[in-house]
N, C-alpha and C positions, 0 to 999 in steps of 0.2 A: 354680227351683221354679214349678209354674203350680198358678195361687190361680183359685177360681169362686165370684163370689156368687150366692147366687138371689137375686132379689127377688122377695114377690109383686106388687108395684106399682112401676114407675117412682117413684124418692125412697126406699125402703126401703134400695137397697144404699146409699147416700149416707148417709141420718141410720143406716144401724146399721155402716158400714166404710170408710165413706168416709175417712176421714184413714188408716186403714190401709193399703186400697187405694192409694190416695199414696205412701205409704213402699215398701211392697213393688214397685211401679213404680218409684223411684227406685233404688232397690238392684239393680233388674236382673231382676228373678223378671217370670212372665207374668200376666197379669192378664184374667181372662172375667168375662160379666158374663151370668146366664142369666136374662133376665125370663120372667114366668110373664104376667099379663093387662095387658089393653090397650084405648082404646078403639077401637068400631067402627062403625059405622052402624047394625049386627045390634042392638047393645046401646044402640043408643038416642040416642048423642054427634052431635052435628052436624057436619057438615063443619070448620065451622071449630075448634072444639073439639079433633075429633082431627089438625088440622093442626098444632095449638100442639100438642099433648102429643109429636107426631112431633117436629116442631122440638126440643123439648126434650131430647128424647133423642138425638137428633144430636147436640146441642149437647154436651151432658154425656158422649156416647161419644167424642168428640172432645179434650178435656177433660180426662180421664182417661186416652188413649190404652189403649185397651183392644185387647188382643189376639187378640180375638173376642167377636162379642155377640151372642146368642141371644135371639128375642122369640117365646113361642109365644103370644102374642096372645088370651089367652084370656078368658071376660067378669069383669070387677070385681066383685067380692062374689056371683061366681057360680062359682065354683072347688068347693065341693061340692057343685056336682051333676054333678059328673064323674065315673064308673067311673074307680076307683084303675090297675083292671085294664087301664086307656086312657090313663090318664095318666100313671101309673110308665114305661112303654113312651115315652115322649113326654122325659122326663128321660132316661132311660138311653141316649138314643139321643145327648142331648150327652156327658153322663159319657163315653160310650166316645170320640166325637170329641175332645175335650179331654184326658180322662186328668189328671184334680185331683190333685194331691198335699193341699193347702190347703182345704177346703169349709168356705163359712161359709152359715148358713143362717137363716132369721127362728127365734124362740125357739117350742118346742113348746106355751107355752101362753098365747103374746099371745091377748090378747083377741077378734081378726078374726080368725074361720072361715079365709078366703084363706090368712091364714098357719101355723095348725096343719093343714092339710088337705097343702099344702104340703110344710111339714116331717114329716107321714110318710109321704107321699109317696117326696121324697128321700133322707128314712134308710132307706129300705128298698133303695135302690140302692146303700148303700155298706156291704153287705157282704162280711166283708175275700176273698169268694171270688168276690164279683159283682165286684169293684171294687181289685184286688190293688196297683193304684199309688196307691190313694188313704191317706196317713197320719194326718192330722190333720182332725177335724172340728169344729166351733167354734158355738154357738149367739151371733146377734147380739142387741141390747137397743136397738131400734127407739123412739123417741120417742112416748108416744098409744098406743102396741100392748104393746108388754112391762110396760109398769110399771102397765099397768093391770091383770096377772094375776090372777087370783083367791090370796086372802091364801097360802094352802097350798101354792100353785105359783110365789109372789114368784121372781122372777130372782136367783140368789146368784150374780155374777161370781166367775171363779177365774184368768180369762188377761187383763193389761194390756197393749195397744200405748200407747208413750208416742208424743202426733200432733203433741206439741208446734209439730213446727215446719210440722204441716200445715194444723192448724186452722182457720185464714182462709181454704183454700183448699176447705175443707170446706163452711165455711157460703158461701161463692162459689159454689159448683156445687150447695149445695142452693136456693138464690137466682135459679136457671135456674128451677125448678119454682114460678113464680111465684103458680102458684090455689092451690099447695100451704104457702105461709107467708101468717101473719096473725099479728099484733100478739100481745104481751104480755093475758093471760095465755094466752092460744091456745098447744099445748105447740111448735108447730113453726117456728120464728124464729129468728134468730141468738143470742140473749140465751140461749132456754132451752138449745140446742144446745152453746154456750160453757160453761157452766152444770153442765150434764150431765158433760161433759167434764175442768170442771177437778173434779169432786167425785170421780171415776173417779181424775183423777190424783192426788187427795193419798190414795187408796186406796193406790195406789203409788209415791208419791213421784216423781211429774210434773207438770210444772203442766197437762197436759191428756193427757186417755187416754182412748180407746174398751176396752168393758169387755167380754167375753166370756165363756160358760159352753163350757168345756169337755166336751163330751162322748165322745169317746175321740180317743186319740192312740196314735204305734206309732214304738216306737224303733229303728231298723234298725242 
């Protein structure tokens, strides 16, 4: 099976699939990884800045041995001011290259612009007549972005991956994203990520789980 995350930021696919992404690599399925922004000179990052965030992603594509990874480099917390009509076209053009069976995507009503802008974006590429190999699609629960939803729109998980035995290897490669974790109570660090995890898993009787919203699936 070939699995594609989006992220809208480097560190998204990791705190919201990352043990996932692990297992389904281990089992043999493909694994893409389609980043959305990035930084750039354009947008303000300094040399050295975007040479560490490069480095990172190397590092972390590396890591996860990903089967292709896609960066359209776009500016950080500037993704809606993009024509849909420019950037649906920009997604569909991996979609067709890769051919997802598995689409996991940021939640439709995290709190950051980037990533609802995002997710309708790429739900609109996966219709089942745009997108006829694609079966299952899966909303992630991103650490700081989802759980801060608006009360009405709260994340109600419905699909557990049990990451058990991937865990460590989770908060390892989100540990690469170094500007990106800060101490306790700051929501992005090994403690809260663990944390997250194992509450997911006594949801379903794991001792750690990545949590997932279903949003349609196809039985063939």
């Amino acid at each position: 099976m070939k699995v594609m995350v989006i992220s809208p930021h480097p560190d998204d696919e990791t705190l919201g699939a990352g043990g996932t992404l692990l297992k389904m690599k281990s089992e043999g399925h493909e694994i893409y990884w389609l980043n959305i922004t990035n930084m750039k000179p354009e947008y303000g990052y300094t040399p050295e800045r975007i040479a560490e965030r490069n480095g990172e992603i190397q590092k972390v594509k590396e890591t996860y041995g990903f089967d292709g990874f896609y960066n359209l480099e776009l500016e950080p917390a500037g993704v809606d001011k993009i024509d849909l009509g420019k950037f649906i076209p920009m997604l569909k053009e991996v979609f067709e290259e890769v051919k997802p069976e598995l689409l996991l995507l940021p939640y439709q009503h995290d709190v950051h612009s980037d990533h609802r802008v995002i997710f309708e974006a790429a739900y609109s590429c996966t219709k089942s007549f745009r997108a006829p190999y694609l079966k299952t699609v899966l909303a992630m629960e991103i650490l700081s972005e989802t759980d801060q939803a608006m009360q009405e729109n709260g994340f109600v998980p419905n699909v557990f991956v049990d990451i058990t035995d991937y865990i460590d290897k989770k908060i390892e490669i989100m540990n690469t994203y170094e500007s990106e974790i800060t101490a306790p109570p700051f929501p992005r660090n090994a403690e809260a990520i663990k944390g997250l995890a194992a509450y997911r898993g006594a949801t379903a009787y794991y001792k750690y789980a990545e949590a997932f919203y279903l949003i349609k699936s196809r039985l063939d």
